[in-house]
C-alpha positions in Angstrom: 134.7 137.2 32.0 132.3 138.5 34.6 129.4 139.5 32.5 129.1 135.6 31.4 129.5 134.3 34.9 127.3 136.9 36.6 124.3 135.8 34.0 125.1 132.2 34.9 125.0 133.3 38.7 122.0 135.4 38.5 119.9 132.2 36.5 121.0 130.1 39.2 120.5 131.9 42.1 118.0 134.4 41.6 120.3 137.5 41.9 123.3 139.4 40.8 127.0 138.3 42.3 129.0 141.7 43.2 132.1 142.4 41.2 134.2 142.8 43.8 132.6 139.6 45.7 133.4 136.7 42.6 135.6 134.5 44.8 137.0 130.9 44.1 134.1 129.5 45.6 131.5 130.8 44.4 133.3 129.4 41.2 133.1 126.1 42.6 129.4 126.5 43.4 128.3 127.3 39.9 126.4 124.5 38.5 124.5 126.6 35.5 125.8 126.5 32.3 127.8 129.6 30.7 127.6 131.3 28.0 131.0 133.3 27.2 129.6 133.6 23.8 128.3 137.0 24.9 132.0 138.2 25.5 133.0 136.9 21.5 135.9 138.5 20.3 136.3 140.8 23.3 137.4 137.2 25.3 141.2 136.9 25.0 142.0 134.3 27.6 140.6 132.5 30.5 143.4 134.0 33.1 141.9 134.7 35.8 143.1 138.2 37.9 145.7 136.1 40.5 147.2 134.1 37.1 145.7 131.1 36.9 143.1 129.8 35.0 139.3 130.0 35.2 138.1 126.4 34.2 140.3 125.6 37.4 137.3 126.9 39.7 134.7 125.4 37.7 134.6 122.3 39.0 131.0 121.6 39.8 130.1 123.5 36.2 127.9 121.4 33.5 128.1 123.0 30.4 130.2 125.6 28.5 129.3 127.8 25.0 132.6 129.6 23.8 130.6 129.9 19.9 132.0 133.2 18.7 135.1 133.7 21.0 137.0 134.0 18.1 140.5 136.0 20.4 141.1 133.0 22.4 144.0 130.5 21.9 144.7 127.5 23.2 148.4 129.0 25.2 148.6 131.5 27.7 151.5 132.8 30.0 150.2 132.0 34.0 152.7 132.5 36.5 155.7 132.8 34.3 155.0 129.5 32.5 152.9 128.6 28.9 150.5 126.5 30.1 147.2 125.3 28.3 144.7 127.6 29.7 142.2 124.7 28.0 142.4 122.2 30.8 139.0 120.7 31.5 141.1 118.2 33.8 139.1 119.8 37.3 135.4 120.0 35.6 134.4 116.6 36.3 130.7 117.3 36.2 131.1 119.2 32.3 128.5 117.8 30.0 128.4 120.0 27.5 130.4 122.1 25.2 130.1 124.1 22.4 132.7 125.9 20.6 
């Protein structure tokens, strides 16, 4: 998941995010549009390294492009429980989505 959100990073701010600097709020201050459809079938879920989900952090985010993430499905296990790892319910600014 890092190469997608690092190009979203980079477009809006000018310059690379470290990998070992991707916090939750940097998350929250992405605005940009991302494109995972760079990752495609290498993408298996949107888990995020501490178990929970990546659209969770999102929440300023205003578009999404998953075209080609053909590995992904719509349950995941986070924390010991199945849980939709598709819940948009914290991106209240999300415009636009392709998939």
């Amino acid at each position: 998941m890092y190469n997608p959100i690092n190009n979203a990073w980079t477009a809006q701010f000018g310059s690379a995010i470290g990998k070992n600097s991707l916090y939750k709020i940097d998350l929250m201050a992405l605005t940009h549009e991302i494109d995972f459809s760079t990752s495609g079938a290498d993408l298996p879920n949107f888990v995020t390294y501490n178990n929970d989900y990546l659209f969770k952090y999102l929440i300023n985010c205003e578009g999404l492009i998953l075209d080609g993430c053909t590995s992904l499905t719509t349950e995941t296990t986070i924390s010991g429980n199945s849980v939709n790892q598709f819940d948009f319910s914290n991106m209240d600014k999300l415009k636009k989505f392709h998939a």
